[in-house]
C-alpha positions in Angstrom: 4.4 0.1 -22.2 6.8 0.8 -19.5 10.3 -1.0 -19.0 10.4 -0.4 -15.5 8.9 -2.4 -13.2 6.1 -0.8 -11.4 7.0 -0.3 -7.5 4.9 0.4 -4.6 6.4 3.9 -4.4 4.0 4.0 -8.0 1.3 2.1 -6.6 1.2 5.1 -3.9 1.1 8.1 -6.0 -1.2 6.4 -7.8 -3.5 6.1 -4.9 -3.1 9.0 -3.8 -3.6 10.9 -7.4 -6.8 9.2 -7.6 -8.4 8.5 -4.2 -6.6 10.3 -1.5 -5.8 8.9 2.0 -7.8 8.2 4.8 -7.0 9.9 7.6 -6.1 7.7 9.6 -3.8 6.0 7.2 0.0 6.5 6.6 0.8 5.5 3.5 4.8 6.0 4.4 4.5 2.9 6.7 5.3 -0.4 5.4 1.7 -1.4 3.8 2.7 -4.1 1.4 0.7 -6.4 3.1 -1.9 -4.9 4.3 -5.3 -5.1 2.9 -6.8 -2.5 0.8 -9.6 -2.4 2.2 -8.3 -1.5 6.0 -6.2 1.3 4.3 -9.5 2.7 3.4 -9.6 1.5 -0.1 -13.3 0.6 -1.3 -13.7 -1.3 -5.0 -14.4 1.9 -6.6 -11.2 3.9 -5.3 -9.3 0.2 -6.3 -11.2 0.4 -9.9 -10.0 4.1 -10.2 -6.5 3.0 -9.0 -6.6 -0.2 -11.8 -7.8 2.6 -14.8 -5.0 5.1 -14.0 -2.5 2.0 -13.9 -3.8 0.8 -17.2 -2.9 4.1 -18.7 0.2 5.0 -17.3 1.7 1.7 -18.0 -0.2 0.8 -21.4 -1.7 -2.9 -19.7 -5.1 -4.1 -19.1 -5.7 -5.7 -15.4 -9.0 -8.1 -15.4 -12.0 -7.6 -12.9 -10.4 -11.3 -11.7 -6.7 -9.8 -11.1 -8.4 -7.1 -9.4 -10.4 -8.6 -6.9 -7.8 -11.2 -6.2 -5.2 -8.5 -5.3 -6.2 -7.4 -2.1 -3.1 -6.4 -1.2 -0.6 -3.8 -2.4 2.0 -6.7 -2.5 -0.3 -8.3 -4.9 -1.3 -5.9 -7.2 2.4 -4.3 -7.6 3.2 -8.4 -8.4 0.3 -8.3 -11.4 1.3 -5.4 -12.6 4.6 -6.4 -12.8 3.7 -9.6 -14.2 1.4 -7.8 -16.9 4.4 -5.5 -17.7 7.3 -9.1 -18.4 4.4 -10.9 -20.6 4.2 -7.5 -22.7 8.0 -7.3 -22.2 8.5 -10.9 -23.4 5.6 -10.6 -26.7 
């Protein structure tokens, strides 16, 4: 399990790693809060995105956490949280 907290420069690469871009979509711009799904992120691409997380930083994120982080904002603040409670066990 990582120390570091997981950043939204990680949540990128791991987008792009494992789905891409849309074309229209800059992913340089500020995108915290934008949702997912209008930076051309479907559930599968966000399931793929969730797995290589999962891996890289040793945690398991729920089909809930998932679907209730609709945002990059949101899922960088799960991850993070996933990462103090295995940090605090």
């Amino acid at each position: 399990m990582s120390s570091q907290p997981f950043t939204i420069d990680d949540l990128k690469r791991i987008l792009l790693e494992g789905a891409g871009a849309a074309e229209n979509v800059d992913l340089e711009t500020d995108i915290l809060d934008k949702e997912f799904e209008d930076l051309g992120y479907d559930s599968l691409a966000l399931l793929e995105t969730s797995s290589r997380i999962e891996r890289t930083y040793g945690i398991t994120i729920s089909d809930t956490i998932l679907a209730d982080a609709t945002t990059p904002r949101a899922l960088v603040g799960a991850v993070n949280e996933h990462l103090a409670d295995g940090a605090a066990a």
